[in-house]
N, C-alpha and C positions, 0 to 999 in steps of 0.2 A: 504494500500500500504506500504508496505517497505522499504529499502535503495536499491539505486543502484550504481552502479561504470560506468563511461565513460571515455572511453581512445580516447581521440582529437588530431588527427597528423594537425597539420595547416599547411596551404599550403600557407599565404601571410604575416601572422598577425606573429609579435616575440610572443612566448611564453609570455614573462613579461608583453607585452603589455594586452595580450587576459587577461592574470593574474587580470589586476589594471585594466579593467574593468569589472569584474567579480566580484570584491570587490567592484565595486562604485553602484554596483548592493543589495549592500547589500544581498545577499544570503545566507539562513542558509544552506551552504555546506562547505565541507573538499576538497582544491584544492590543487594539488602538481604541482608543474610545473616541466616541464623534456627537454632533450634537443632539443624535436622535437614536445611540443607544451604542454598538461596539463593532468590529472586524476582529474575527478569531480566524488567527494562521496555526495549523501546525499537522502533525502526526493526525493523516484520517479516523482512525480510531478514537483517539484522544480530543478529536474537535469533536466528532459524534456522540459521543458521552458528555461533553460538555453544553453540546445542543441541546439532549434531553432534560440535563438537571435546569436549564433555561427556560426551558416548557415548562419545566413543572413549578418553577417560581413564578412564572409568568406565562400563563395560558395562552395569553393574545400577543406574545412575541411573533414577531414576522420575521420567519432565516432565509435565507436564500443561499446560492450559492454562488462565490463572489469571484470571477474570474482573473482579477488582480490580487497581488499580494501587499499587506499594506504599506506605504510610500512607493511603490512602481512609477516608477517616474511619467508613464504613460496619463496616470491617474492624480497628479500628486500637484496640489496648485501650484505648490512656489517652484517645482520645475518649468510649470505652464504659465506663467507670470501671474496668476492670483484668478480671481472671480470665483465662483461656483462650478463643481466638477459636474462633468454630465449626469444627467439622473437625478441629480439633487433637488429641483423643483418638484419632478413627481412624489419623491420621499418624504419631502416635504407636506404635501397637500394628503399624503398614504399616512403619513404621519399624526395628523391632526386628527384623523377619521377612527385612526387605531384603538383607543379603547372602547370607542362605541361597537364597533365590530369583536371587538374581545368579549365584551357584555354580553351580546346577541349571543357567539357561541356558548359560551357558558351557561347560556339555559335553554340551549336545543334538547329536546325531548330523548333522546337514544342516549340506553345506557354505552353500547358501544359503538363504531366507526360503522359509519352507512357500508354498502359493498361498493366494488367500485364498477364504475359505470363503464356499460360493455360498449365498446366502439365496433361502429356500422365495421361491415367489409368495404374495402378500398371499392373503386369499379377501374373497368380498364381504361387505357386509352381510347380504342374503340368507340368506345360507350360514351366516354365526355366527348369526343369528339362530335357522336350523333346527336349529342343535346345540344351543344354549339351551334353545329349546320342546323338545327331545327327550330331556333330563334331567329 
C-alpha cells in the first residue's frame, strides 16, 4: 500500500480541535489544518483508521480523496502568488451547508446503510447511435 491524501471538511468539530486529537493519536501522518477543517497525508492504512475515528467524532464530516499532497507546489498559494486555490469557493458554500446536512442524516430512519443502488446495463454503440439518428 502506498501514501494517501484526505481532504476533511468538519461539520461540528474546530479544525484545531480535530488537529490535537489527531496528535494525541500518535499517528505516523502529515496533517495541515485549513480553514474548514484538515488534509491527512500518510500510510493508506493508517489515514483509513484515522478516517473512521473522524466519523465517528463527527458524523457529518465530508472526506474525500485528495489528489495533492499537502504544500505541492501545484496547489500551494505562495508558490502560485497568493489568492484562493481552486475548489475553494465550492468548499466554501459545501461548507456553510455542512451541518444542516449532518442533522438530516443523523435522523434518517434505517438502522443500517441503505443497499447500494444497482446500475442500469451500459447499451452499445449501436444503440446510442440509433437514438441519435432518431432525433
Amino acid at each position: 500500500m502506498g501514501k494517501i491524501t484526505r481532504l476533511v471538511v468538519l461539520s461540528s468539530e474546530l479544525p484545531s480541535e480535530m488537529h490535537l486529537l489527531i496528535y494525541e493519536l500518535h499517528a505516523d501522518v502529515t496533517i495541515k489544518e485549513t480553514c474548514y477543517g484538515l488534509l491527512i497525508h500518510g500510510e493508506e492504512a493508517i489515514v483509513r483508521a484515522l478516517v473512521n475515528t473522524i466519523r465517528k467524532i463527527d458524523p457529518g464530516a465530508f472526506i474525500k480523496e485528495r489528489g495533492f499532497v499537502p504544500g505541492d507546489p501545484r496547489r500551494c498559494r505562495a508558490d502560485r502568488g497568493g489568492g484562493a486555490r481552486p475548489g475553494f469557493y465550492s468548499i466554501q458554500k459545501e461548507y456553510a451547508i455542512l451541518p444542516a446536512i449532518a442533522s438530516a442524516i443523523a435522523e434518517l430512519p434505517y438502522e443500517e446503510a441503505p443497499a447500494a443502488v444497482k446500475k442500469p446495463a451500459k447499451i452499445s454503440v449501436e444503440r446510442l447511435r440509433e437514438i441519435v439518428e432518431a432525433e
